[in-house]
N, C-alpha and C positions, 0 to 999 in steps of 0.2 A: 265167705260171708263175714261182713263185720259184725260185731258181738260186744254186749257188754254185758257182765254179770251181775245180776241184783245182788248178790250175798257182800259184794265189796268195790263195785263201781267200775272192775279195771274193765278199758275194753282193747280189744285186738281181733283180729283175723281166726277163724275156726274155718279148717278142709270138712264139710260135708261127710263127702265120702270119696274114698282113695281111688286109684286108676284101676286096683285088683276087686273095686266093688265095697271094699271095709265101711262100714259105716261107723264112725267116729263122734259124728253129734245125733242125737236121738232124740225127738220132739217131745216134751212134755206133757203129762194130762195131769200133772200136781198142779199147775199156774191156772187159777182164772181171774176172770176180772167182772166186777159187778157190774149187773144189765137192768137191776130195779135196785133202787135205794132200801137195804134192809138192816135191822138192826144188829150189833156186835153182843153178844151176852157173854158174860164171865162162865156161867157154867152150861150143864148139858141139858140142866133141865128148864121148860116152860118155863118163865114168868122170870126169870134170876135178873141180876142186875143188867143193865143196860151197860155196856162200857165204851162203847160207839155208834153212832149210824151211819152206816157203810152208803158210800156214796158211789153215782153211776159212772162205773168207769174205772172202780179203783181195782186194782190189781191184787192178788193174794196167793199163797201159798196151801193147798191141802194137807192139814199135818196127820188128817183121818180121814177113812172111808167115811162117806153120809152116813149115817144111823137114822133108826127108825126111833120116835121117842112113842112108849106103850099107850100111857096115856091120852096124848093126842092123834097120834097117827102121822106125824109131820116128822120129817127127815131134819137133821140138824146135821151141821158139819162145823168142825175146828177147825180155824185157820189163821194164818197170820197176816196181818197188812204188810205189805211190801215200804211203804211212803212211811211209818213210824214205827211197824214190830208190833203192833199191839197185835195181841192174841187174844180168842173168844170165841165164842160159839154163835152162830147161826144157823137161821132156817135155810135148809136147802131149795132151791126151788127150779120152776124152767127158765128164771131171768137170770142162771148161771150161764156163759159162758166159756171155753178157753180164750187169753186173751190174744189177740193178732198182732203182729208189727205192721201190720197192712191196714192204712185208712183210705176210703174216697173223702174228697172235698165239698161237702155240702155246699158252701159258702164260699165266695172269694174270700178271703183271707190274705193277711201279709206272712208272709217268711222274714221273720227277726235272725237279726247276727248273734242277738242273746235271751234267754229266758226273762229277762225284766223287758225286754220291746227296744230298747237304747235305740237301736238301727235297725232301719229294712233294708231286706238283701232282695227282694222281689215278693210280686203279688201272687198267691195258688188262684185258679182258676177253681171254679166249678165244676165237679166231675173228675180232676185229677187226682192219680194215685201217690201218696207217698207212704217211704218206708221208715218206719219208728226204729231210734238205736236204743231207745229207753223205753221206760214206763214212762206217761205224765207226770209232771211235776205242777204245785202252786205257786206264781209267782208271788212277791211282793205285793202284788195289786190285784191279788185275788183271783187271778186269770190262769184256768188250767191248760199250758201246753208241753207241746213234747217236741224235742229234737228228731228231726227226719231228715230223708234223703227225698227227692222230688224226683221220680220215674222217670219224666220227663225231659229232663237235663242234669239228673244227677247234685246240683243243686242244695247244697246244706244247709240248715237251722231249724228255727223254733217256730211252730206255729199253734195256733189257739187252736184248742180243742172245744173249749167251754169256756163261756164268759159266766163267771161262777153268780154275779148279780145282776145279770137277764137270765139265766138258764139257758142262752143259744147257743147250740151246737154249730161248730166249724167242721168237722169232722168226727167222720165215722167209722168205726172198726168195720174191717172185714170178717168176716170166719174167717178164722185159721186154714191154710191148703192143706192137704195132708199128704205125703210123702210122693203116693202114685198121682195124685194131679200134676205136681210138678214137672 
């Protein structure tokens, strides 16, 4: 499978798992990615500064188990943004996520040769699956997409996930498969 690492961008080729059965890559349950727009707070507790509002879609790191705060009864968790590093605290909730490399195509869409749109390489269809080598990215022009491969035809580039000023979604995450699906 190709692979590219969030911690430092390199990507390359990872074996799954070997001919004697070794399992080598191991799926994460630290990575999720936001499913309702919630806020970033500097500390743990209720009411603290605001230090972002996490937006739908965006990717993150668990650097702690959810906690229970006494006071209110709402689950908080620390995490980091993957897209800038900020770190903070949030409410935990059910609009968490794991994040997927696997979207369906809501929307025809183009497949760009580069994250700013320069060139299309062809149109996604409606309904079609493609596979994410990255988290999304924000263009220059405010347009969130992500580099993918097209199931299809194998097919490489950039396509819009979010047009960040209509709010229309181009695509949409899968769940994540887990291990025995496969």
């Amino acid at each position: 499978m190709k692979v590219r690492t969030w911690r430092d961008s390199k990507e390359g080729w990872v074996t799954l798992k070997g001919n004697q059965g070794t399992c080598f890559v191991e799926e994460s349950d630290r990575h999720h990615k936001i499913t309702k727009s919630v806020a970033l707070e500097q500390a743990f507790k209720s009411g603290s500064s605001t230090l972002k509002q996490l937006e739908v879609g965006e990717p993150f790191e668990m650097l702690e188990a959810p906690k229970t705060e006494k006071k209110e009864g709402e689950q908080k968790m620390r995490g980091c943004l993957l897209n800038d590093k900020t770190e903070g605290w949030f409410t935990f909730s059910k609009f968490l996520t794991l994040w997927s490399p696997r979207y369906r195509c809501l929307r025809s869409t183009e497949l760009h040769a580069d994250l700013d749109a320069t060139s299309e390489v062809r149109k996604l269809g409606q309904g079609e699956l493609v596979e994410a080598f990255d988290i999304p990215q924000v263009s220059e022009a405010g347009v969130v997409r992500v580099k993918v491969r097209a199931e299809k035809d194998n097919t490489v580039g950039f396509a819009t996930v979010r047009d960040q000023g209509t709010g229309t979604f181009f695509l949409d995450a899968l769940a994540p498969e887990r291990p025995s699906e496969r």
